[in-house]
N, C-alpha and C positions, 0 to 999 in steps of 0.2 A: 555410452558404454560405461560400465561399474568397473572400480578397480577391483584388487583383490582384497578380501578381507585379512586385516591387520588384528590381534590384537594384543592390546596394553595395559598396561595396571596402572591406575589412580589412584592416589590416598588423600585422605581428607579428614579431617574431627566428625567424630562419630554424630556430636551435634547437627553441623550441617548435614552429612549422611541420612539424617532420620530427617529435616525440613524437606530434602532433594526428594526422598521415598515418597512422603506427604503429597508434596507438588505431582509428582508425576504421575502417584495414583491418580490423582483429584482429578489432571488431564487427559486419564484412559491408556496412559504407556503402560504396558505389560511390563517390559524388562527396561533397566538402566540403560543398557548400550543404542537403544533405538532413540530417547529422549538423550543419551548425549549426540548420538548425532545428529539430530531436528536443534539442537541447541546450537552447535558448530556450524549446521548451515545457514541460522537463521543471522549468527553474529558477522561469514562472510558474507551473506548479501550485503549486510546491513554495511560492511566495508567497504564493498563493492557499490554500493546506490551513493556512499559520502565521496567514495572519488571522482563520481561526476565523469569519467568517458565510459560505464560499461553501459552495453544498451538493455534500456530499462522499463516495464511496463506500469503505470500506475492507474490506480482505481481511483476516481477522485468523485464522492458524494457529497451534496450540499442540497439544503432546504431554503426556499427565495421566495419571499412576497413578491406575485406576479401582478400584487397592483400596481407596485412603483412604479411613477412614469419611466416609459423608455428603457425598463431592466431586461426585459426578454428580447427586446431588438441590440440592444448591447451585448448580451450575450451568447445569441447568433452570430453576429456580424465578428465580434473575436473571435468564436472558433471556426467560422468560414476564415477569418486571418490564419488561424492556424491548422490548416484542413489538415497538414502532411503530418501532424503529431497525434491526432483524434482518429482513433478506428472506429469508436461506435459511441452514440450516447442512450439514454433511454430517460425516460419522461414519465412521469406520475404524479396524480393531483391527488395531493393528500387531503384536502378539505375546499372549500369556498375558496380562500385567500393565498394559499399555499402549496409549492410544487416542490417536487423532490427531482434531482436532477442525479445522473449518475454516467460517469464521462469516462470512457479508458481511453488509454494514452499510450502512446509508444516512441521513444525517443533516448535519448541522451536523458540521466537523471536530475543532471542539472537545467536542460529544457523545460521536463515533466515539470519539475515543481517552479518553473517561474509562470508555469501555462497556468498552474492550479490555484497560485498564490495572487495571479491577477485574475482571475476569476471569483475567488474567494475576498478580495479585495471590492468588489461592484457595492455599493451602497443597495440593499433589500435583499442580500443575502446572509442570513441569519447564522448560520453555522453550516459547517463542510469539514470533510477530513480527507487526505490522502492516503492512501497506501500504495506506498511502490514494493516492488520486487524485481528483480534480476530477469532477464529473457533468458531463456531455456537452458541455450548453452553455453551459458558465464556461468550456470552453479557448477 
């Protein structure tokens, strides 16, 4: 449910005024008030994922040599450890040597990233990134 629309004045040096315009042209926002609000929500998730109790979803992508011995059995047999936090993963082979892996999560924000961070930890995994955000209704 939406509250009611508020509105307020902001002042600021014309300088930054003209980079902000800049920026948000460049990102497709029509008006100021829609890119400050995407801006204010993106800073409480961002609040809200470092306090670690709100319940939180993350994407968590990484690229692995599936020649290493014993990486793709290691990395099953973790996330059967952590079946209750992983809702889906999905698999893709990017070449001969190399798999792309792509893992969402749902959990406590401080779960999500110890799940991602020892995963991303396995020796033949090459690089990975997380993206968390907020579950629905914490924004």
């Amino acid at each position: 449910m939406k509250g009611k629309l508020v509105r307020f004045g902001v002042s600021m040096e014309d300088t930054l005024l003209d980079k902000f315009d800049r920026l948000i042209s460049k990102r497709g926002y029509t008006n100021r008030s829609e890119a400050i609000r995407d801006f204010v929500r993106n800073e409480l998730v961002e609040e809200g994922i470092h306090g670690g109790d709100a319940a939180s979803f993350g994407v968590l992508s990484f690229v692995y040599d599936h020649r290493v011995r014993g990486l793709e059995a290691k990395l099953t047999d973790f996330q059967h450890d952590h079946f209750k936090c992983i809702v889906s993963t999905s698999h893709v082979h990017i070449d001969h040597d190399n798999c792309l892996e792509v893992i969402i999560l749902k959990d406590k924000a401080e779960k999500v990233n110890e799940v991602a961070n020892r995963i991303l930890s396995y020796k033949g995994v090459k690089h990975g990134e997380l993206s968390l955000t907020l579950a629905g209704k914490e924004l």
